[in-house]
N, C-alpha and C positions, 0 to 999 in steps of 0.2 A: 361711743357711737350708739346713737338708737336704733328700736331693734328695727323700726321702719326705713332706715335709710336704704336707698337703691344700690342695686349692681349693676355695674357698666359690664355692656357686653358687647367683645368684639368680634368682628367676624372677618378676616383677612383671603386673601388667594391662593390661600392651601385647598387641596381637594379635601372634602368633607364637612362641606355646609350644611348635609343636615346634623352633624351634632349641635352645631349650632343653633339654629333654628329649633332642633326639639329643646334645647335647653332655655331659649325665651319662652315657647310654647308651655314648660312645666311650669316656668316663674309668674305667669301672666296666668294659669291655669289657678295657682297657687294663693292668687291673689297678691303677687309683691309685684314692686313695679321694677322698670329696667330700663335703663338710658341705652342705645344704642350706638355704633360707632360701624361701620360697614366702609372696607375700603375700596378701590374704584375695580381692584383684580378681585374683592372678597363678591361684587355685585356680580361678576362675568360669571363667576363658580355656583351663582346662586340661581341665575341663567340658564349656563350648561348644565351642570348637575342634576336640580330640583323643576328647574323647565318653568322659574318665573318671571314673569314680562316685566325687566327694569327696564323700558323707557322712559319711566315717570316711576321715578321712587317711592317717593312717599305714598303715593299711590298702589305700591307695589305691598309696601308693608300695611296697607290700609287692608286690601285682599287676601293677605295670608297670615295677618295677624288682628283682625279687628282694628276698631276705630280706639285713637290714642287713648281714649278715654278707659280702655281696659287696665294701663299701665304701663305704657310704652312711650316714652320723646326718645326721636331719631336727631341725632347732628353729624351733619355732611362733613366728613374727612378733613377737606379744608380748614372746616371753622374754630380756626386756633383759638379762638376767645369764647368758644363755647362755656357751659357749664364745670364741664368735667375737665380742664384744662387749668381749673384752680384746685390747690388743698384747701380754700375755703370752702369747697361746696360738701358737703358731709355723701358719703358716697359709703358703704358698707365695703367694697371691694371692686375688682375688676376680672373677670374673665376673657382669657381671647381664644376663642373657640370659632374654626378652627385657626391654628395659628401660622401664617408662613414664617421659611428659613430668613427672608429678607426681612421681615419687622419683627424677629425674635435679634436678628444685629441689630437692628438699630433701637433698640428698648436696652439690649446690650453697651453698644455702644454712648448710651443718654443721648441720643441723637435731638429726640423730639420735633424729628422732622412734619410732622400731621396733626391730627390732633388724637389719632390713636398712640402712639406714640409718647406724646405728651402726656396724656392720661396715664397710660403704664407710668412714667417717670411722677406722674404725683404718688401715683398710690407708693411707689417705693420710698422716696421722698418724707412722707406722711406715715409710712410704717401703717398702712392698708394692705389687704391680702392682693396677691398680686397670681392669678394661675394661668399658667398656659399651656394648650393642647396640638404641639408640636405633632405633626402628620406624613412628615416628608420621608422617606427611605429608599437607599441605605443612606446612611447619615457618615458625612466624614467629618475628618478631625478639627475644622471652622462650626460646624454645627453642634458636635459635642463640646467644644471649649465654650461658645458664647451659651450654650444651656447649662454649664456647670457655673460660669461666672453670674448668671441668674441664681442660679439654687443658691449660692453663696449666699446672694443677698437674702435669702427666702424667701424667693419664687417657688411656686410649686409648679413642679415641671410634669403632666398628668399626657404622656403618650396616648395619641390614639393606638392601640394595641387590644383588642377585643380578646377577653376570655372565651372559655368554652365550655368550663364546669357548670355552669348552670343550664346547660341544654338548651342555648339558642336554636331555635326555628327559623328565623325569617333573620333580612339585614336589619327591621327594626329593632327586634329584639338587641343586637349586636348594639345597634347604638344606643339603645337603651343602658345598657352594659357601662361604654363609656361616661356617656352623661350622668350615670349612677354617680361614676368616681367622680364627676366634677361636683356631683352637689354634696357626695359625703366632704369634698375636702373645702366646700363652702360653710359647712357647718349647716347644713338642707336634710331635713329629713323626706323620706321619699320610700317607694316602692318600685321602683325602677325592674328592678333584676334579684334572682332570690340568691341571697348570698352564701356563702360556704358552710356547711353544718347545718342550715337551715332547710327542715323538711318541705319536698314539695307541695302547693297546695291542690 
């Protein structure tokens, strides 16, 4: 895999779109690029939570992430023939941040009912890194069975669960926190959150 290949990054109808969102916003900050995959509940959450105008999508990520030209193609849930829906197109890994209970079964189940779906199913397939930021609680025992039958496969299963030893201030901080663990376990170096044994600056 070259070192330039993209991360797909999904954002489903879990609450917690901005881990999301801050974590394109590092990637594109970063200079790597990122395919996009946003589901029709992940745009509502994107909506209500973060307060952005998806009546016209692309449009939307045009406003709050720069013009594509930064590092970003978007493809619409639907579009099963997309890029990311082959193991031919070289893709570094896939993130779903945040991730719902309903497309954590069906990525379970090999469903491949969308085209986020489909994507998870390449990258396991293809033996690409596969993580997801599971958000829902309390979690019962269909939630826990389908995140364990993932980890089997070696998915990396990264709970939204914010620490508190580093002395967060604000919510950003918190999500900073998380997004930290998702770029450590992307193999992303960063500064996110100062970590354990590490003096403050």
């Amino acid at each position: 895999m070259s070192a330039g290949s993209p991360w797909v990054i999904g954002l489903t109808g879990a609450s917690g779109a901005a881990y999301g969102v801050r974590l394109i916003r590092f990637m594109l900050e970063t200079g790597r690029s990122v395919h996009l995959i946003i589901t029709d509940a992940g745009w509502r959450v994107l909506k209500e939570e973060l307060g952005w105008d998806v009546s016209r999508r692309v449009e939307a990520l045009r406003a709050e992430l720069g013009e594509p030209e930064r590092g970003w193609t978007y493809h619409p849930n639907g579009d099963i023939g997309a890029a990311t829906a082959s193991g031919s197109f070289r893709t570094a890994g896939m993130v779903i941040v945040p991730c719902s209970m309903g497309t954590l079964s069906g990525i379970a189940r090999g469903a491949s009912d969308n085209l986020l779906e489909r994507t998870a199913d390449v990258m396991l397939k293809e033996g690409r890194p596969l993580i997801v930021v599971p958000r829902e609680t309390p979690l019962h025992a269909i939630h826990l069975e389908n995140m364990l039958a993932l980890s089997r496969m070696g998915v990396r299963i990264i709970p939204a669960m914010p620490a508190f030893y580093q002395g967060p201030q604000t919510v950003s901080d918190m999500v900073d926190f998380i997004v930290g663990k998702v770029l450590d376990n992307m193999g992303l170096d960063h500064q996110l959150y100062r970590r354990w044994g590490m003096p403050d600056e």
